[in-house]
DSSP file (Angstrom, degrees, kcal/mol; ACC not computed):
  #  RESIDUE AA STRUCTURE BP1 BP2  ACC     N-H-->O    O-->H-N    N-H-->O    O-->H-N    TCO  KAPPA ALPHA  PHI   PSI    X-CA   Y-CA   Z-CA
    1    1 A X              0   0    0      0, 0.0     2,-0.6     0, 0.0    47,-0.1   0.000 360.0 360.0 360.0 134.3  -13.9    5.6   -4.1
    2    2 A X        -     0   0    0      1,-0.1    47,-0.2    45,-0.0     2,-0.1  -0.569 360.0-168.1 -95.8 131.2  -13.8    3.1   -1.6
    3    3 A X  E     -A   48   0A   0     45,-1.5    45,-0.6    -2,-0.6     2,-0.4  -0.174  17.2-140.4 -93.6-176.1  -17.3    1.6    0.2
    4    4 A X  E     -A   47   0A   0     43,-0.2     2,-0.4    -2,-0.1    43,-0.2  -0.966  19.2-173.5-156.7 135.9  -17.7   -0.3    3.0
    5    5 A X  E     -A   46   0A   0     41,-2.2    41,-1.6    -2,-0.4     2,-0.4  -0.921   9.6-159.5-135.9 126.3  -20.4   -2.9    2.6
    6    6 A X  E     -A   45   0A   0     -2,-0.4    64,-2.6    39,-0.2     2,-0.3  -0.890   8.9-159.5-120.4 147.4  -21.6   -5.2    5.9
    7    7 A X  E     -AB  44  69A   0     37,-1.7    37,-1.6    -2,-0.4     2,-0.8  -0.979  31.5-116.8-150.4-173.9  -23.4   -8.6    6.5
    8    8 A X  E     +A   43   0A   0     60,-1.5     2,-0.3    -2,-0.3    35,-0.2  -0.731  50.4 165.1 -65.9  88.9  -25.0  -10.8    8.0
    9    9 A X        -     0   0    0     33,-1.8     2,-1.6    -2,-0.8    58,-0.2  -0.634  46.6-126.6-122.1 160.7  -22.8  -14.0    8.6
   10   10 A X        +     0   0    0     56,-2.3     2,-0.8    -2,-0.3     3,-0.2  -0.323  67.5 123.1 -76.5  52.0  -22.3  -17.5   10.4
   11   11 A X        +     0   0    0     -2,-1.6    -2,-0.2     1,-0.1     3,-0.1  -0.957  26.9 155.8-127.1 115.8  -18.9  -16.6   11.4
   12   12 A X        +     0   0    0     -2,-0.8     2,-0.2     1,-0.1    -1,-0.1   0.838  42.9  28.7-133.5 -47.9  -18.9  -17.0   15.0
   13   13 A X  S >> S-     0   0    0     -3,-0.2     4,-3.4    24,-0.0     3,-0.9  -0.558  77.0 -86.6 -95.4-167.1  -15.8  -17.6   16.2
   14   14 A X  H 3> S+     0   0    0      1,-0.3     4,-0.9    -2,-0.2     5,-0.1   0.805 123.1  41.2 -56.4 -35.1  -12.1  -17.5   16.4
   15   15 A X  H 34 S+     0   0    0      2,-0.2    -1,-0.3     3,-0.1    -4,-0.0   0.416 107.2  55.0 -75.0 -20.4  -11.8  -20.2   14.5
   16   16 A X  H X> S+     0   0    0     -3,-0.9     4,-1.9     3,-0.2     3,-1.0   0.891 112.5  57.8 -84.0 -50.5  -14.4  -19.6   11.8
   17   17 A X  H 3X S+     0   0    0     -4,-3.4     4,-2.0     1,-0.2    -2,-0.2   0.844 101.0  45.4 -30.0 -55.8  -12.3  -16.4   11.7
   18   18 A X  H 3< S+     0   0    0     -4,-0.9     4,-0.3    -5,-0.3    -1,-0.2   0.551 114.1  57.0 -85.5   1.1   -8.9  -17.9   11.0
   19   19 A X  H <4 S+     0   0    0     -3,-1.0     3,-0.4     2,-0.1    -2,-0.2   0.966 114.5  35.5 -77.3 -51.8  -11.0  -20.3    8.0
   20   20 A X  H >X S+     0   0    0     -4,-1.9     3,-2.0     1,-0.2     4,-1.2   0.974  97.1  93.4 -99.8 -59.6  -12.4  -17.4    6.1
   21   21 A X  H >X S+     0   0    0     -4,-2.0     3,-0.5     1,-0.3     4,-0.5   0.245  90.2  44.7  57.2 -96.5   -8.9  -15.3    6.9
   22   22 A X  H >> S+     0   0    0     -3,-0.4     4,-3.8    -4,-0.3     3,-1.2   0.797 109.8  48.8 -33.2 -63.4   -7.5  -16.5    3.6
   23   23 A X  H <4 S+     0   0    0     -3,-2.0    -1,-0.3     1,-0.3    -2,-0.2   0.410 111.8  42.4 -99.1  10.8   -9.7  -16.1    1.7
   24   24 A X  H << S+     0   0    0     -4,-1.2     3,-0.4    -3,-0.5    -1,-0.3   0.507 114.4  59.2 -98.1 -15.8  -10.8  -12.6    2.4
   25   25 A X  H << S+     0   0    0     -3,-1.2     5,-0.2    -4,-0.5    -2,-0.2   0.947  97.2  58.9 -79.9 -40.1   -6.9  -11.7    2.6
   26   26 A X  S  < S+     0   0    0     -4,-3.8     2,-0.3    -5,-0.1    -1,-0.2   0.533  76.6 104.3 -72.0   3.2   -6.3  -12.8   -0.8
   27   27 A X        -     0   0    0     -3,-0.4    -3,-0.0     1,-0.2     0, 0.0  -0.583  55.5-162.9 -77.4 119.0   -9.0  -10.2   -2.4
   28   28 A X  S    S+     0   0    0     -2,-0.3    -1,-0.2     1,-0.2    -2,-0.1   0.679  87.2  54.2 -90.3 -18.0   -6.5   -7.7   -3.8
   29   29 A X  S    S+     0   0    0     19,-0.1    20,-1.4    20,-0.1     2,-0.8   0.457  87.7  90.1 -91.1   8.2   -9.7   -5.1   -4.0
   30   30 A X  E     -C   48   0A   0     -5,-0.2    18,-0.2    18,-0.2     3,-0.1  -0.790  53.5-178.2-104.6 134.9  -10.5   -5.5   -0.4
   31   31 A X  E     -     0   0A   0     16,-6.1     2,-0.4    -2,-0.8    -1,-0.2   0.977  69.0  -7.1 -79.3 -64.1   -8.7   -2.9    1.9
   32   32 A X  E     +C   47   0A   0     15,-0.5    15,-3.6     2,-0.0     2,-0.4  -0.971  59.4 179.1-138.6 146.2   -9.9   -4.0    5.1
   33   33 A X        +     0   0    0     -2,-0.4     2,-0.2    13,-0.2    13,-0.2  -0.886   3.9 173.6-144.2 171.4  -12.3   -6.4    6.6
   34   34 A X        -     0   0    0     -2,-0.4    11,-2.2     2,-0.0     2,-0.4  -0.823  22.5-143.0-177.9 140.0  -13.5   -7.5   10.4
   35   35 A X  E     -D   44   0A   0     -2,-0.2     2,-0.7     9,-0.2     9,-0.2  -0.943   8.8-152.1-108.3 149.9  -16.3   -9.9   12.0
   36   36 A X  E     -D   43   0A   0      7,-1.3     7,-2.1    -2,-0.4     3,-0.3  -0.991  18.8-175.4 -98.4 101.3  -17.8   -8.4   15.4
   37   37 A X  S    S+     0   0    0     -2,-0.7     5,-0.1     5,-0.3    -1,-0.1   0.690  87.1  63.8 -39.2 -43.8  -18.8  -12.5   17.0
   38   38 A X  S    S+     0   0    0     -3,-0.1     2,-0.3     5,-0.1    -1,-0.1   0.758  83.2  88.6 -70.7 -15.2  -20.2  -10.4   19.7
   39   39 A X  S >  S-     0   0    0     -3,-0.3     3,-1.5     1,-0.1    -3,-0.0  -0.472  83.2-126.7 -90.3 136.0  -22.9   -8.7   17.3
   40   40 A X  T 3  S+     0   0    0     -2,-0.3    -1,-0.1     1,-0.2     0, 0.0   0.910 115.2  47.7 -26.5 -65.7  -26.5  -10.7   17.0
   41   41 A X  T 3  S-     0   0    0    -31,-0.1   -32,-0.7    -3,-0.0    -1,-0.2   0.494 106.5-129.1 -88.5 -20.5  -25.7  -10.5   13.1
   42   42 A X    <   -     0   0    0     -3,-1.5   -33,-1.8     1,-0.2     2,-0.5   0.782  36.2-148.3  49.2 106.9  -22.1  -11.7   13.2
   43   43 A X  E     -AD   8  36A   0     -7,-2.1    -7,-1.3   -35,-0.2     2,-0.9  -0.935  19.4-159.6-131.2 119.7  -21.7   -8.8   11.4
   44   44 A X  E     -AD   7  35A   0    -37,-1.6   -37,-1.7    -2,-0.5     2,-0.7  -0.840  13.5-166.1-121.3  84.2  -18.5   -9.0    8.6
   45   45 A X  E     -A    6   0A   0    -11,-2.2     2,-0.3    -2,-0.9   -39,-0.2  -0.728   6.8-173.2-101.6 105.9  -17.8   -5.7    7.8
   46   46 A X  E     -A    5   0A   0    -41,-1.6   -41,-2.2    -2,-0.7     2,-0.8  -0.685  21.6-148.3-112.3 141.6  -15.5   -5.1    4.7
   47   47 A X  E     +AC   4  32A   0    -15,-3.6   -16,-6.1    -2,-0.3   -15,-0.5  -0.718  33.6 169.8-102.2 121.1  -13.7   -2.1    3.0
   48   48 A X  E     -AC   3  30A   0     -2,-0.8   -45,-1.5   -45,-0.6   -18,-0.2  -0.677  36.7-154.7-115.4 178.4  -13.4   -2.4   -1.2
   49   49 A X  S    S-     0   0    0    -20,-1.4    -1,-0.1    -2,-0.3   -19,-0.1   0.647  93.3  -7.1-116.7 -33.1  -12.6   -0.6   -3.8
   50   50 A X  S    S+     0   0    0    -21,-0.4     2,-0.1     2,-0.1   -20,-0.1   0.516  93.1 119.2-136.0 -10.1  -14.5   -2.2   -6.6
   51   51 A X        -     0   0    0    -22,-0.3    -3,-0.1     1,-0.1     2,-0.0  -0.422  53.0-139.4 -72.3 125.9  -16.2   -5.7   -5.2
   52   52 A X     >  -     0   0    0     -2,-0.1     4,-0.6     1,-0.1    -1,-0.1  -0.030  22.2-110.1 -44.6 160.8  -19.9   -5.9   -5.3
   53   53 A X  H  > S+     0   0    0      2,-0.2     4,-2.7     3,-0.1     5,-0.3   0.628 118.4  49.2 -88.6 -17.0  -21.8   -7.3   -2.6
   54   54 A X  H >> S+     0   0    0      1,-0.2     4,-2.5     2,-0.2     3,-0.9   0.953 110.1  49.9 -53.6 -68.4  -22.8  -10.3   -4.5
   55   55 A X  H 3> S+     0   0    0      1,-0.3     4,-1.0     2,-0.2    -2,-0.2   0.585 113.5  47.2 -64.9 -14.3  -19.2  -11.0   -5.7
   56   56 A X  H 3X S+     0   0    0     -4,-0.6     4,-1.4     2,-0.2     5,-0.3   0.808 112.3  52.5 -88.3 -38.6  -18.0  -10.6   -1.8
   57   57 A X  H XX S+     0   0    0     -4,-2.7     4,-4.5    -3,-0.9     3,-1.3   0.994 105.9  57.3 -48.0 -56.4  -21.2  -13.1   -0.8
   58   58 A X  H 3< S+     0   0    0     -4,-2.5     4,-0.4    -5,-0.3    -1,-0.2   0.860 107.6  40.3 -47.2 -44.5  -19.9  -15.4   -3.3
   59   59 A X  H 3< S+     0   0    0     -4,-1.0    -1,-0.3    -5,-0.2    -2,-0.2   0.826 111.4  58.0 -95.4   6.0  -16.3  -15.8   -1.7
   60   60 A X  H XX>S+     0   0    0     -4,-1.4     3,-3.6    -3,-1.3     5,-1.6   0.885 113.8  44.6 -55.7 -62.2  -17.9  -15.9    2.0
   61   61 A X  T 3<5S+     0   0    0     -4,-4.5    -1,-0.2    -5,-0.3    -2,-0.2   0.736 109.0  54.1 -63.3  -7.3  -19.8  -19.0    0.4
   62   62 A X  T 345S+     0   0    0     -4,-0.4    -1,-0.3    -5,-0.2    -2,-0.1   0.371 101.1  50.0-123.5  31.8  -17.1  -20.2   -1.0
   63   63 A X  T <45S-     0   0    0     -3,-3.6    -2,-0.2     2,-0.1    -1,-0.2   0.193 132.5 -92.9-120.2  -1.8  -14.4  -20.6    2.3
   64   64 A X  T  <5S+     0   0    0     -4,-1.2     2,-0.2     1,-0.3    -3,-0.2   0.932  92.2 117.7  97.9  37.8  -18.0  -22.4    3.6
   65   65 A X      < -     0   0    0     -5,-1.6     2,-0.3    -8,-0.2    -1,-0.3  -0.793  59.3-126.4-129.8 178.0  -19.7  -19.7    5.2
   66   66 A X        -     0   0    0     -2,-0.2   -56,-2.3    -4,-0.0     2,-0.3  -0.952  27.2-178.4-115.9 148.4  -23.6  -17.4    4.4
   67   67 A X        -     0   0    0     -2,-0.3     2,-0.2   -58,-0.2   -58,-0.2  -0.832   9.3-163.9-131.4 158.9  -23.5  -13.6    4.1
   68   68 A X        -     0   0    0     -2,-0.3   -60,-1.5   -11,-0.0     2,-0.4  -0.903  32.9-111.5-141.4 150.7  -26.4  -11.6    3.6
   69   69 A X  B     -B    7   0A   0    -62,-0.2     2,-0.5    -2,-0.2   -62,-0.3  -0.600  36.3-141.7 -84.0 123.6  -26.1   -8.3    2.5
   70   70 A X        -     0   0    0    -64,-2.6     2,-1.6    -2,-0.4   -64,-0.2  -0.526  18.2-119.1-103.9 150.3  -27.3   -6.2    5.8
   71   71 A X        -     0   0    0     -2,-0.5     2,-0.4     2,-0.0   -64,-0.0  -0.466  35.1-163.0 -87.7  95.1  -29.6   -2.7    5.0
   72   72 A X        -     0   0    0     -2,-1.6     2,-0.6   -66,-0.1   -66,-0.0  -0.806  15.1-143.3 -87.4 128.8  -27.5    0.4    6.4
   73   73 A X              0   0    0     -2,-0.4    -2,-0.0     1,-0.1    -1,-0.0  -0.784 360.0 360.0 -97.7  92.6  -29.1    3.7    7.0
   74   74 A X              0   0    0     -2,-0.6    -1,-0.1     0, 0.0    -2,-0.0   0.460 360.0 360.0 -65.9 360.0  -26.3    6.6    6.1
């Protein structure tokens, strides 16, 4: 079953956008992803099918960005 997991990021523009891009595209378990720039949180909301939120921090950190895992209320 597919989640949808949000965080907290530095991704702040259009351009931070078209860094991380890639390397969110190339995740064959991620369905869909988007950052809201306008939200306080930069908030980098992505839909998977099996990726932890660690293992999704981990490739935010590793296109040169911070996530933090944000606490959502269902």
């Amino acid at each position: 079953m597919e989640k949808t997991l949000q965080f907290k990021t530095n991704i702040n523009c259009g351009g931070c956008i078209a860094k991380i891009k890639p390397s969110l595209d190339s995740q064959k378990e991620i369905s869909n992803w988007d950052v809201d720039t306008n939200s306080p949180n930069k908030t980098l909301t992505i839909n998977t099918l099996n990726l932890t939120a660690q293992e999704l921090m981990e490739i935010v950190n590793a296109a040169g960005f911070k996530a933090e895992p944000l606490i959502t209320t269902p």
